[in-house]
N, C-alpha and C positions, 0 to 999 in steps of 0.2 A: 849368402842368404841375408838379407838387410830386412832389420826391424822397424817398424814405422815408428817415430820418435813421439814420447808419449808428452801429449799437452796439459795433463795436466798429475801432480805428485797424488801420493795417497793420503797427503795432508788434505790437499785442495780435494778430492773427491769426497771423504767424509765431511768437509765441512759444509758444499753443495748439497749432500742427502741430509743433513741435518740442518738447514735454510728452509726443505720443503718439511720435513718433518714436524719444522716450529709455524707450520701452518702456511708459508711462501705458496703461492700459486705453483705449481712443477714449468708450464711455458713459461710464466717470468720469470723461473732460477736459469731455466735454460739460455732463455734472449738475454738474459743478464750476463751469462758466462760466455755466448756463444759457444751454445750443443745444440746437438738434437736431444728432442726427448726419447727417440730411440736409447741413446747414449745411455742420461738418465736413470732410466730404464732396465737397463743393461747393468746397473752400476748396482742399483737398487736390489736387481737379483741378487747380485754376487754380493755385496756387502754390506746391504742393510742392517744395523742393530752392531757392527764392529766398530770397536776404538781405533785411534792411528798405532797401538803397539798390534794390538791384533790382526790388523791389515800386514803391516810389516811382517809380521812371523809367515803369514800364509804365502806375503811374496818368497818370501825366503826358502820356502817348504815348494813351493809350486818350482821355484829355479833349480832344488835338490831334484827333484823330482826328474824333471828336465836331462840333468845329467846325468842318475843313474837312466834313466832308460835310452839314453846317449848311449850308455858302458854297455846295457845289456843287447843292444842292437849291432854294436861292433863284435863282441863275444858272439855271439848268434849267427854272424858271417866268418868268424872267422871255425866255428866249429863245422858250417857248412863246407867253406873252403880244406877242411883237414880230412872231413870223411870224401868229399871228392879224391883227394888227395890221395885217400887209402884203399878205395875201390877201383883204382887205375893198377898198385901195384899187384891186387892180387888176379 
């Protein structure tokens, strides 16, 4: 499973919402950066009003995240697999 490589850091994304924020037109931050304003947009839901530490932690909580529910979907087949397992011998 391949992730689409990200163009731009979460430096460069707060400093774009914070271009349009200091009054930039939102299309000219866009055609200035080459986005869409979907993107934007998109950017602005999730992270409006966050610093670059606070962006940072939520990546970092969002990849934990990620993982345990990695651990808890592997445990989940494997308790599946064990009651299969137990309703064969009796």
């Amino acid at each position: 499973m391949s992730m689409k490589a990200k163009r731009f850091t979460e430096e460069q994304i707060i400093a774009i919402l914070k271009e349009a924020e200091a009054g930039a037109k939102v299309m000219d931050v866009c055609r200035k950066h080459g986005m869409s304003d979907a993107t934007y947009y998109n950017w602005k839901a999730k992270y409006h009003g966050m610093e670059v530490n606070e962006l940072k932690r939520l990546k970092q909580l969002e990849d934990e995240n990620g993982k345990l529910k990695h651990i808890v979907a592997d445990q989940a087949l494997d308790i599946q697999a064990l009651k299969h397992v137990l309703s064969k011998k009796y």
